[in-house]
C-alpha positions as CSV (number, residue, x, y, z in Angstrom):
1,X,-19.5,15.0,-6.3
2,X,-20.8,13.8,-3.0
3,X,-17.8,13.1,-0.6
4,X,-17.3,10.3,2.0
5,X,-17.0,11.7,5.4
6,X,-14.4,10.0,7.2
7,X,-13.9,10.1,11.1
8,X,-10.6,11.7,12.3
9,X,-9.4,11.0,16.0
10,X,-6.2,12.7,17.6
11,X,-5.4,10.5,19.8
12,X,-2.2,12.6,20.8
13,X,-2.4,16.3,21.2
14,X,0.6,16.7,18.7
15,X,-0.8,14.3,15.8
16,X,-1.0,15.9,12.2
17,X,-4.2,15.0,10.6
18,X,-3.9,13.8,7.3
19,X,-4.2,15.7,4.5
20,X,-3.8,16.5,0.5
21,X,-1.0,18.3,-0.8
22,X,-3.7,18.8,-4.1
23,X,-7.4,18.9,-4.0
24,X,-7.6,15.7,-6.8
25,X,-4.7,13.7,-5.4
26,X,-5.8,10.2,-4.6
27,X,-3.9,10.1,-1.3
28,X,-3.1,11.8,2.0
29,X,-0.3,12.2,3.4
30,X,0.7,10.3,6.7
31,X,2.6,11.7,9.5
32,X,5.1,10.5,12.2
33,X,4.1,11.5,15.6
34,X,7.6,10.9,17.2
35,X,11.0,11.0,15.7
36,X,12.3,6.8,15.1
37,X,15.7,5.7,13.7
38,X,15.3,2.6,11.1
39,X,19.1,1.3,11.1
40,X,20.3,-0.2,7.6
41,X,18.4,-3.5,5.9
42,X,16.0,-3.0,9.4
43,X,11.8,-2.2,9.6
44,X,10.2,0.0,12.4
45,X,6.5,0.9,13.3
46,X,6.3,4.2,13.0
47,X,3.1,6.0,14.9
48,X,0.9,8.5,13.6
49,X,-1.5,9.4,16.4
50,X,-4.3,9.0,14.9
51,X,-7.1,6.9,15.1
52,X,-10.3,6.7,12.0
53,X,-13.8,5.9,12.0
54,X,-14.4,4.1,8.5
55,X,-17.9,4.3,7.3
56,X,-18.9,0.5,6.5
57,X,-17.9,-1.0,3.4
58,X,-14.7,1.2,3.2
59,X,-11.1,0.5,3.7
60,X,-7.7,2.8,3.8
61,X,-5.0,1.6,2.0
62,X,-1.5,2.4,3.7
63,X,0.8,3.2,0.5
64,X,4.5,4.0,0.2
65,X,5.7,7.5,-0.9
66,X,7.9,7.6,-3.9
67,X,9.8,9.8,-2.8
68,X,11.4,8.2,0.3
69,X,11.5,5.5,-2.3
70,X,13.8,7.1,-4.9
71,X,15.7,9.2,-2.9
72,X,16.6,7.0,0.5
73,X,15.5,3.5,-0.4
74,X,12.2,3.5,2.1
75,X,9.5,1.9,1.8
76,X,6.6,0.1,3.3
77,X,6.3,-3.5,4.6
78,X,3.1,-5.2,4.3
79,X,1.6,-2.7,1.2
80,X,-0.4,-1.7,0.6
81,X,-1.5,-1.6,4.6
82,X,-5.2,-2.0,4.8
83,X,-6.8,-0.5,8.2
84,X,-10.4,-2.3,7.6
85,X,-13.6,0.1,8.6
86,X,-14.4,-1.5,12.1
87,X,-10.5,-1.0,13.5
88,X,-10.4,1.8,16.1
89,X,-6.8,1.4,17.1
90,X,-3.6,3.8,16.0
91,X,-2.7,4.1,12.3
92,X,0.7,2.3,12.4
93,X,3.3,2.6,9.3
94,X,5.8,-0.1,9.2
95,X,8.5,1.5,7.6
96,X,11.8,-0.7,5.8
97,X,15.0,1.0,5.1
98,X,16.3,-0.7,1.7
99,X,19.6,1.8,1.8
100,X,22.9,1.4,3.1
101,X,22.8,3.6,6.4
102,X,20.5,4.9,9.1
103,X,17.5,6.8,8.0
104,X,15.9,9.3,10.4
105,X,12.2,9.4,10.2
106,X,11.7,13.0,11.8
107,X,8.5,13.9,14.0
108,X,6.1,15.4,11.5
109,X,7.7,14.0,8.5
110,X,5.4,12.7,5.5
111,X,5.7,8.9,5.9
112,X,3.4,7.0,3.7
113,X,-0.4,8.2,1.5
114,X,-3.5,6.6,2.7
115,X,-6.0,6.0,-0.2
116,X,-9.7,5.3,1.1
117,X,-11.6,2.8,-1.4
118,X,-14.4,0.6,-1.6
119,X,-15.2,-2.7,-0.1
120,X,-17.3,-4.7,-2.7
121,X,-19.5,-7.3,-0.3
122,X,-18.6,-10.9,-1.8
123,X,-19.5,-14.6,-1.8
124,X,-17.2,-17.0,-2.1
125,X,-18.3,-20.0,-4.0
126,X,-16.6,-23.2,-3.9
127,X,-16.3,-24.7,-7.6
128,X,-15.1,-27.9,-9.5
129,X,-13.7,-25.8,-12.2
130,X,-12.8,-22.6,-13.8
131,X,-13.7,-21.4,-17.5
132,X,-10.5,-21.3,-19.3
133,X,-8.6,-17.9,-19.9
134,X,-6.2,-16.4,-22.5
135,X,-3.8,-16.1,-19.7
136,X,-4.5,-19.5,-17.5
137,X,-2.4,-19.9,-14.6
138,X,0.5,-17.7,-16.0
139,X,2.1,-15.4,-13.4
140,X,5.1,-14.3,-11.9
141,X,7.1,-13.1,-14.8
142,X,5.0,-15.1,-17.5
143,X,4.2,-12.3,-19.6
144,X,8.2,-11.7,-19.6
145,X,9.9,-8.1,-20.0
146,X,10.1,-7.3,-24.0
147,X,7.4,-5.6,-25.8
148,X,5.3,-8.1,-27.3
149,X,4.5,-5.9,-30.0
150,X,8.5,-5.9,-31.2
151,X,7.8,-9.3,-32.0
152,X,9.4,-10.8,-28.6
153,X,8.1,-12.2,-25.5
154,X,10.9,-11.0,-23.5
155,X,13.5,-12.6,-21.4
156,X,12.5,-14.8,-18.8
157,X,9.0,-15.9,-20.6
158,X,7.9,-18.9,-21.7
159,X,6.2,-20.6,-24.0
160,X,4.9,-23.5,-22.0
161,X,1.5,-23.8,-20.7
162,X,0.2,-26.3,-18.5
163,X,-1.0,-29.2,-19.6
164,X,-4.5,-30.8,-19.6
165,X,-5.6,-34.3,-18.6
């Protein structure tokens, strides 16, 4: 398979360049270029020192690690992140600490995955209507938290829809 090349600028002498831990993982890891506290229930912008060159049509998706998740309640604000193909600036992670004390985000650490993807060119059409769906305008919990299958539609559905004039 043919493989997108993507642009990779240091723009600190000291900046790890992203990279796989596995040749098929979707991601690459993220890395801090400086060592930053996030105190308790607080966010930071953690730097990476690098800087990409997105072919057109492509975007990187900033994503959370699971791990730092799990194990010390940090995640991502504002995920996924998405650095659009003509942005030449620093790759900034904006990092949240969900936990109960400081966390230390260490220079070099693994920080977040980026995932490069597709941009699809659109239209957008303005319409008077929209065909009707199984699902309609049902969101935000509609499809509630039982298995269906077991014969319930789990707490916190309902079986209202919205009504027609």
């Amino acid at each position: 398979m043919e493989k997108l090349n993507i642009r990779v600028l240091k723009l600190k002498e000291d900046a790890i360049l992203p990279e796989k831990a596995h040749e098929d993982d979707a991601g690459y890891d993220l890395f801090a270029r400086e060592a930053v506290v996030i105190p308790a229930s607080e966010s930071r912008l953690v730097p990476t020192g690098i800087a990409l060159g997105l072919p057109p049509l492509t975007e990187a998706q900033i994503r959370p690690r699971s791990g730092l998740a799990l194990k010390n309640q940090i995640t991502l604000l504002n995920t996924p992140g998405t650095i659009d193909a003509g942005y030449r600036g620093e790759i900034g992670v904006i990092m949240i600490n969900h936990g109960k004390q400081a966390f230390e985000v260490t220079k070099g650490m693994k920080i977040a995955q980026m995932v490069i993807g597709r941009v699809w060119p659109a239209q957008l059409t303005l319409v008077e209507g929209l065909e009707d769906t199984e699902r309609g305008g049902g969101g935000f919990g509609s499809t509630g938290t039982g298995s269906t299958a077991a014969g319930s539609a789990g707490i916190g559905s309902s079986a209202a829809s919205p009504t027609k004039e």
